[in-house]
C-alpha positions as CSV (number, residue, x, y, z in Angstrom):
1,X,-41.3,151.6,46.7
2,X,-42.1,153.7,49.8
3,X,-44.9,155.2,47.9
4,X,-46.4,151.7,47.0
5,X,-46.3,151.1,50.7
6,X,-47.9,154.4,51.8
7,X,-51.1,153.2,49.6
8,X,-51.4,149.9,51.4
9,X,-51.0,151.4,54.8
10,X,-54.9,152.8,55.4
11,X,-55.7,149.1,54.2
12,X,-53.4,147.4,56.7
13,X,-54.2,149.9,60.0
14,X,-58.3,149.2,58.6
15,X,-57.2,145.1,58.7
16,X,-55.6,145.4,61.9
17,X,-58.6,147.2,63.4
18,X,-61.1,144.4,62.3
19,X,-58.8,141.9,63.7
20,X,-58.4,143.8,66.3
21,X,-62.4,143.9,67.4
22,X,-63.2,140.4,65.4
23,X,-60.8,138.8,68.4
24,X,-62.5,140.9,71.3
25,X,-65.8,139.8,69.9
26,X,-64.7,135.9,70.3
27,X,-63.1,136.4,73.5
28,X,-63.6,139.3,75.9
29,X,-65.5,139.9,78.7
30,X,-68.4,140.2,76.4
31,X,-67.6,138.0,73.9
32,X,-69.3,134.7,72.4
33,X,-67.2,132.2,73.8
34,X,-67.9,133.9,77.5
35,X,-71.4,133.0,76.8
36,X,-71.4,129.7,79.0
37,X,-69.8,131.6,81.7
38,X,-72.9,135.0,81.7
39,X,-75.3,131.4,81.5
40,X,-74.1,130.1,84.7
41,X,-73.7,133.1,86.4
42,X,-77.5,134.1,85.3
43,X,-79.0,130.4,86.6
44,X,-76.9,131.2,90.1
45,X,-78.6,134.9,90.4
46,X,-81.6,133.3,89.9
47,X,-81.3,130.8,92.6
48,X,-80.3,133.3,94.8
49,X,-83.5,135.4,93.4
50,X,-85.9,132.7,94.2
51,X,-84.3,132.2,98.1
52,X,-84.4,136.1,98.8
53,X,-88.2,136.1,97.5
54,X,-89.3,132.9,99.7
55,X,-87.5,134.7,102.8
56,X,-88.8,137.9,102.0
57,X,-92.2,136.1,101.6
58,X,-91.3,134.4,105.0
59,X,-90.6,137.6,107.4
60,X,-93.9,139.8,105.8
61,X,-95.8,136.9,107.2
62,X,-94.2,137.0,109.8
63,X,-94.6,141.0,110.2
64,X,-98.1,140.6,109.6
65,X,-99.0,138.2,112.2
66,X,-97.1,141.0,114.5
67,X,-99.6,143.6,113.7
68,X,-101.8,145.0,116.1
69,X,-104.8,143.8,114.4
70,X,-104.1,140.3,114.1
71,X,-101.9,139.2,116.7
72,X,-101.0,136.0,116.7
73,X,-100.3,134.7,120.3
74,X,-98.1,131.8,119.4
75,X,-95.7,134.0,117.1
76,X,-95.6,136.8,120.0
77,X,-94.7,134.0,122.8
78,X,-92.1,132.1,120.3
79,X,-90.9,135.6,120.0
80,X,-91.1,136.5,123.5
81,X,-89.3,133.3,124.7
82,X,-86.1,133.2,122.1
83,X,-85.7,137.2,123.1
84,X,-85.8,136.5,127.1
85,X,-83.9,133.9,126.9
86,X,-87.4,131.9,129.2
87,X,-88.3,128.4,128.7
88,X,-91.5,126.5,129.6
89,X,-91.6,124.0,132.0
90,X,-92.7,121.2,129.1
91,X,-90.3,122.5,126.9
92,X,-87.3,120.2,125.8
93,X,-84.4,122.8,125.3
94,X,-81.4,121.7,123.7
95,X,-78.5,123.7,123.6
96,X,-75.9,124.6,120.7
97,X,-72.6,126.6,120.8
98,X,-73.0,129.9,119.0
């Protein structure tokens, strides 16, 4: 009888092995049914892809308008105010708690 069993043995350890991975495939980290969740997490990245590009965008234009050769005078005095700390006269300033 325990030689019967011996013969069966490389089939049942082969079984367990595909059983084994057949589960992991369904339902690890990388498995099918995770699928919604790498979905979601993708559209979020690419949200927060999109926003980084538009402020990226947003402070080279910035930057550029800072450059010596074109010098924009209402971006240096908006600049030149907020970092002062001055005000002008006509200027409605409305102040917030940090």
């Amino acid at each position: 009888m325990l030689a019967r069993l011996r013969s069966y043995l490389p089939t049942a350890a082969l079984a367990l092995l595909i059983v084994y991975f057949g589960v992991h495939a369904f339902t690890g980290e990388q498995g099918l049914l995770s699928s919604n969740l790498r979905d979601e997490t993708l559209t979020a990245k690419t949200r927060e892809l999109a926003a980084l590009q538009a402020q990226r965008e947003d402070l080279e234009k910035r930057a550029r308008l800072l450059r010596d050769t074109s010098l924009s005078a209402d971006l240096l005095e908006e600049r030149a105010r907020s970092l002062l700390g001055f005000a002008d006269p006509r200027d409605y300033v409305i102040r917030t708690k940090p």
